[in-house]
C-alpha positions in Angstrom: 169.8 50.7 99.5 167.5 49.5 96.6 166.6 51.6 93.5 163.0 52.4 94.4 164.5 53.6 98.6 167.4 56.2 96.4 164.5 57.4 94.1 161.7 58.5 97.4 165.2 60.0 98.9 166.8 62.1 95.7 165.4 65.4 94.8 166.3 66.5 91.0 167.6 70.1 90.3 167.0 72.1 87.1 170.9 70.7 86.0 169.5 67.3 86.1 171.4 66.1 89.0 170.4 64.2 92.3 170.8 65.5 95.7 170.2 63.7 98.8 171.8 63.2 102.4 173.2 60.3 104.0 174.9 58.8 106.8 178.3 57.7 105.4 179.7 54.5 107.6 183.4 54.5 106.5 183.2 58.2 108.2 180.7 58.1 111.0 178.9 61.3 109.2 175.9 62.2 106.9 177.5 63.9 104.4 175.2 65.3 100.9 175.4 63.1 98.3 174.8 64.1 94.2 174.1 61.9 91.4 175.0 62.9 87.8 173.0 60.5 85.7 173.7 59.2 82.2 171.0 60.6 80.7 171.1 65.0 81.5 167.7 65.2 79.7 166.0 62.5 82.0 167.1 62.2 85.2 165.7 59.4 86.8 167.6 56.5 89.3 169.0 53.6 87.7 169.4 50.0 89.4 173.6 50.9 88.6 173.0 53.8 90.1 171.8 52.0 93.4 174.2 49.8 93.6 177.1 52.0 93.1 175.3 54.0 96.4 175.3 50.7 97.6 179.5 49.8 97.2 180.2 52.9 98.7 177.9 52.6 102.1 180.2 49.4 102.3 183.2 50.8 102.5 184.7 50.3 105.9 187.6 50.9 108.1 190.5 48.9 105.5 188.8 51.4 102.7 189.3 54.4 105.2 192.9 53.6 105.6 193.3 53.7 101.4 192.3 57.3 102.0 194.7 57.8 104.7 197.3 56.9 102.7 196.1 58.9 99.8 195.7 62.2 102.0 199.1 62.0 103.0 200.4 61.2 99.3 199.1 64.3 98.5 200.3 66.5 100.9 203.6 65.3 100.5 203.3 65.8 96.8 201.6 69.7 97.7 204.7 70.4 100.1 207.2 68.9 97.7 205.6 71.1 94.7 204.1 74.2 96.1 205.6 77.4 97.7 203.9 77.7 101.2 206.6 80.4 102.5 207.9 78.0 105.2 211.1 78.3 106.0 213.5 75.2 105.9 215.9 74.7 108.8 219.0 73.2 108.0 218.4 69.6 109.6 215.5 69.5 107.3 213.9 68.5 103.7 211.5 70.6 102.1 208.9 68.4 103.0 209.9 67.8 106.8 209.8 71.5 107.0 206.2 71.4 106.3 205.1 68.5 107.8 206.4 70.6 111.1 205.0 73.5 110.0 201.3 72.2 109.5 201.7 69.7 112.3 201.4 66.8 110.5 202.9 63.7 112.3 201.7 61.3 109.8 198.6 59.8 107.7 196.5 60.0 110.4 197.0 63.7 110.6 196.6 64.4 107.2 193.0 61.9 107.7 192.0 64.0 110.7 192.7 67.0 109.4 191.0 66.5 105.6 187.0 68.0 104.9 185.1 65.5 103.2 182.5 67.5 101.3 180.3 66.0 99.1 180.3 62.4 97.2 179.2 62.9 93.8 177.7 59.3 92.1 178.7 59.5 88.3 176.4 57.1 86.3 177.6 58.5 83.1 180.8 56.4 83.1 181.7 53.3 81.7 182.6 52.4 85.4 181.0 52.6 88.4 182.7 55.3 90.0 182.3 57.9 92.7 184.4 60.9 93.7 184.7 61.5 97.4 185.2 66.0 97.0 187.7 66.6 100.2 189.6 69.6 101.1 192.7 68.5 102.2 195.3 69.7 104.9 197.5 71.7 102.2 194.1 73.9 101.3 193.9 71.7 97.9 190.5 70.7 97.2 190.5 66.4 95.7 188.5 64.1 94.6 189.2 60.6 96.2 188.2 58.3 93.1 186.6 55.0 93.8 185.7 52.9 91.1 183.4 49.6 91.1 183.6 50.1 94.4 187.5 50.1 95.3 189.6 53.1 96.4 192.0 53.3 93.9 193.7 57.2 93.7 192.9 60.8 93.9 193.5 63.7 91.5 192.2 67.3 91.3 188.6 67.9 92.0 187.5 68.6 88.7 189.5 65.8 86.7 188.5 63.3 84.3 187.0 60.6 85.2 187.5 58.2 81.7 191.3 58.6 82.5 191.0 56.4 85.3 189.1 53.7 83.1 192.1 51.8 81.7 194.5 53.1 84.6 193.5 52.9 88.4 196.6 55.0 89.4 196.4 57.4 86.4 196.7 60.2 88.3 199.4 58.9 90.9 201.8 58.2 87.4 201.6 61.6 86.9 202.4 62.8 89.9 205.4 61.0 89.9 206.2 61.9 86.7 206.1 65.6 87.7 208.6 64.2 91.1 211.3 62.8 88.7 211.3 66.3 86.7 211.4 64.0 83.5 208.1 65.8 82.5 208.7 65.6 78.6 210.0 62.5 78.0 207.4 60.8 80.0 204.4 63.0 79.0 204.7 60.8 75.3 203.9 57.3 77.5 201.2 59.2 79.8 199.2 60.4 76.6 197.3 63.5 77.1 199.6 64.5 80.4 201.0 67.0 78.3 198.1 69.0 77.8 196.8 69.0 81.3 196.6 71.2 83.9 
C-alpha cells in the first residue's frame, strides 16, 4: 500500500491518531488498524508510515509461526507465575496442570485460542515497529512487537516501545530473569527492570 492509498483509507480522531480496517494476510482477517504518528499536533501519513503498513501485510505463514511460539511462551510464563486456582495432581508440574486445565496441547492451541485485536502502527519510534494488541489464552492482554518488519517478542500491552530499540528480546530477558528468582542481582544488568511493573 502506497502513502497516498493509507491517507484516502485513514480517518483521524481528535487524539491525533489513525484508524482504518484492513484485511491482515498472516491471519486471514480484517482486523482495525491505528496509527500513532510522530507528529500528535499534525497528524498526517508519512511514506515510513506506509511502508511499515507495508512490512506488516507481508508477514506470512514462517511470521505466524514466531507468534505461535511467542503465545505459548507466554502462557507458560502466566501458568508458571500466576495463581489460577488449578489444582496440581501429583504426576504433574505446575505448568502441566494448567496446560490440562485450559486444554492447551501445544503452540497451536495457545495460536488458536489467542484474540488478535487491534495492530497499532507507531511512527514515533526510532524503529519501525508495530504492536500486534492480542488477548491471550491465560486472559492476559499482549502486544506482539514487530520491529522493521520482523517478529521479534512480546511484552505487556502497554509497554515501552524504546526498550526494544537496542534489545529485540528485551522483554523475554526479563521474563527469565523473573524464572531464575535472581530478580535483584540481575535487575542491575537489565537497567530500568527494577522499576517496572
Amino acid at each position: 500500500m502506497h502513502q497516498d492509498e493509507l491517507a484516502t483509507l485513514i480517518r483521524w480522531c481528535d487524539e491525533g491518531c489513525g484508524h482504518f480496517e484492513l484485511s491482515l494476510p498472516m491471519v486471514g482477517q480484517t482486523v482495525a488498524f491505528t496509527a500513532i504518528p510522530a507528529d500528535r499536533g499534525a497528524p498526517a501519513v508519512t511514506e515510513r508510515m506506509a511502508q511499515t503498513l507495508r512490512e506488516t501485510l507481508a508477514l506470512g505463514h514462517d511470521d505466524l509461526l514466531k507468534i505461535e511460539a511467542l503465545l505459548w511462551e507466554e502462557c507458560r510464563f502466566a501458568f508458571e507465575t500466576g495463581d489460577y486456582g488449578i489444582d496440581v495432581r501429583p504426576e504433574e508440574t505446575r505448568v502441566d496442570a494448567h496446560l490440562r486445565a485450559f486444554e492447551l496441547a501445544g503452540p497451536r492451541d495457545a495460536l488458536r485460542k489467542a484474540q488478535l485485536l487491534q495492530v497499532y502502527i507507531h511512527d514515533d519510534s526510532v524503529s519501525r515497529f508495530v504492536c500486534l494488541e492480542t488477548d491471550t489464552v491465560s486472559g492476559n492482554r499482549i502486544c506482539v512487537i514487530i520491529k522493521n518488519g520482523r517478529i521479534v517478542d512480546f511484552d505487556d500491552s502497554a509497554t515501552l516501545l524504546n526498550w526494544f530499540e537496542n534489545e529485540d528480546r528485551y522483554a523475554h530477558k526479563r521474563r527469565q530473569v523473573i524464572l531464575s528468582g535472581n530478580f535483584v542481582a540481575a535487575s542491575v544488568e537489565i537497567g530500568s527492570f527494577a522499576t517496572t511493573p
